[in-house]
N, C-alpha and C positions, 0 to 999 in steps of 0.2 A: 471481275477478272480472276481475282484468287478462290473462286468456286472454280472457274475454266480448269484453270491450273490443276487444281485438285481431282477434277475428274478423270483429266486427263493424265496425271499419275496412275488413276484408280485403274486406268483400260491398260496401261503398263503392265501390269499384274496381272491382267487378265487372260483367261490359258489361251480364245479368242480373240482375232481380230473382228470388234465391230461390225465389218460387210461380209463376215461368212455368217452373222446369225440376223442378219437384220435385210429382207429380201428390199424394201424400198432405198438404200442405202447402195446393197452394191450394184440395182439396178442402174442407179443414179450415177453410180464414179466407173461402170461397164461403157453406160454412152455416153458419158464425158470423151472417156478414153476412143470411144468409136469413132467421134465426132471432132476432138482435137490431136489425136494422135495414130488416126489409119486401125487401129485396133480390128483384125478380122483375119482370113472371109467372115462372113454372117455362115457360112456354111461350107464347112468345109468338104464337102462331097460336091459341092459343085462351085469352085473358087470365082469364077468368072475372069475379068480379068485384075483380082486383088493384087496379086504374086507381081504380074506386070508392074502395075501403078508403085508395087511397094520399090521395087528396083529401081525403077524412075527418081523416085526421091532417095535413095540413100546412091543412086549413079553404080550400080552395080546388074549384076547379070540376076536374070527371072531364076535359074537357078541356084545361084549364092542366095537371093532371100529367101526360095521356100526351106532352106537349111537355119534360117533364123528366125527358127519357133520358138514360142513361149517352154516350153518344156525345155527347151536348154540357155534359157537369158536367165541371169544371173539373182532376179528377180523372184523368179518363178518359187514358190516354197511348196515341196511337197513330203516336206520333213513327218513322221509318225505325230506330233500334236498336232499341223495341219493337218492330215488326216482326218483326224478326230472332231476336225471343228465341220468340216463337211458335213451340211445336212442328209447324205445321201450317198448312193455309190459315188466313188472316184475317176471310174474309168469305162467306156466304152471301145464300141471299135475302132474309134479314128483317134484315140489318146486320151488321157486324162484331164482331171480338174487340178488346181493349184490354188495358191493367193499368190497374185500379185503384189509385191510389197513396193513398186511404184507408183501404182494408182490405185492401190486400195480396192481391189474386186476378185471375185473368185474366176479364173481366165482357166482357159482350156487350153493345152501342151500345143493343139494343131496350129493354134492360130500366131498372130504375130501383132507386134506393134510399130510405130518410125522412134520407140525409145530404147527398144531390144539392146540388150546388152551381151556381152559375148560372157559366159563362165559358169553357168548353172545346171542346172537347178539345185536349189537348195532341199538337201536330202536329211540333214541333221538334228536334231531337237536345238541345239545349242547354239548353230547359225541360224535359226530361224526365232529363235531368242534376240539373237545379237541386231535381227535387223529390226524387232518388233521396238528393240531397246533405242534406235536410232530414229527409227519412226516415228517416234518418242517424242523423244527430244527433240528434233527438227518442230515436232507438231505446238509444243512449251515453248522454244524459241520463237516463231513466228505469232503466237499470242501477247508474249512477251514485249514485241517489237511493235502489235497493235495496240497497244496502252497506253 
């Protein structure tokens, strides 16, 4: 347990989160998120009916959800060291890439999730510290609580 601990200080530190350099990792916590939390469309050039379904569960109009993309939930980090952890461009034609500091995966601006938070995107090096720093600790306490 006090090797967990320590590693998990060590990724603290680290200019990366984990599933922006590790493809098996945020493939893993992408379909978690697809799978238990509506995480999508799969495509957003041709939504189907995601936008519908998402409305349905948060009881609001098809239009109020597709304004609650990842690119503006509170989540969303696409701060200049985010940036840099991208293995690759950041942006295309339907929006960019980010990290999700909810479920730990690299998320695209278009899409959306049922945990969307109203207040972001995280643009700063120093807020996207603060949440790496809280991600943290959340991840040490709950080790902590399995001991």
């Amino acid at each position: 347990m006090k090797i967990l601990i320590k590693i998990i200080k060590k990724i603290k530190d680290m200019a990366c989160p984990p599933a922006t350099q590790d493809v098996a990792m945020n493939t893993k916590n992408r379909n978690a998120t697809r799978k238990n939390h509506m995480y999508g469309p799969l495509n957003v050039e041709e939504p189907g009916d995601y936008w519908k379904n998402l409305a349905e569960k948060w009881d609001t109009t098809e239009k109020a959800a597709k304004k609650s993309t990842c690119g503006v939930c509170v989540a969303f980090d696409i701060s200049p060291r985010m940036n840099e952890c991208m293995p690759g461009p950041v942006s295309d034609a339907s929006g960019r890439l980010g990290y999700c500091w909810m479920h730990h995966f690299k998320c695209h601006s278009a899409r959306s999730c049922d945990t969307w938070a109203m207040g972001g995107p995280i643009k700063d090096n120093s807020k996207s510290h603060e949440w790496q720093e809280k991600n943290t600790n959340l991840a040490i306490k709950k080790l902590k609580n399995i001991s």
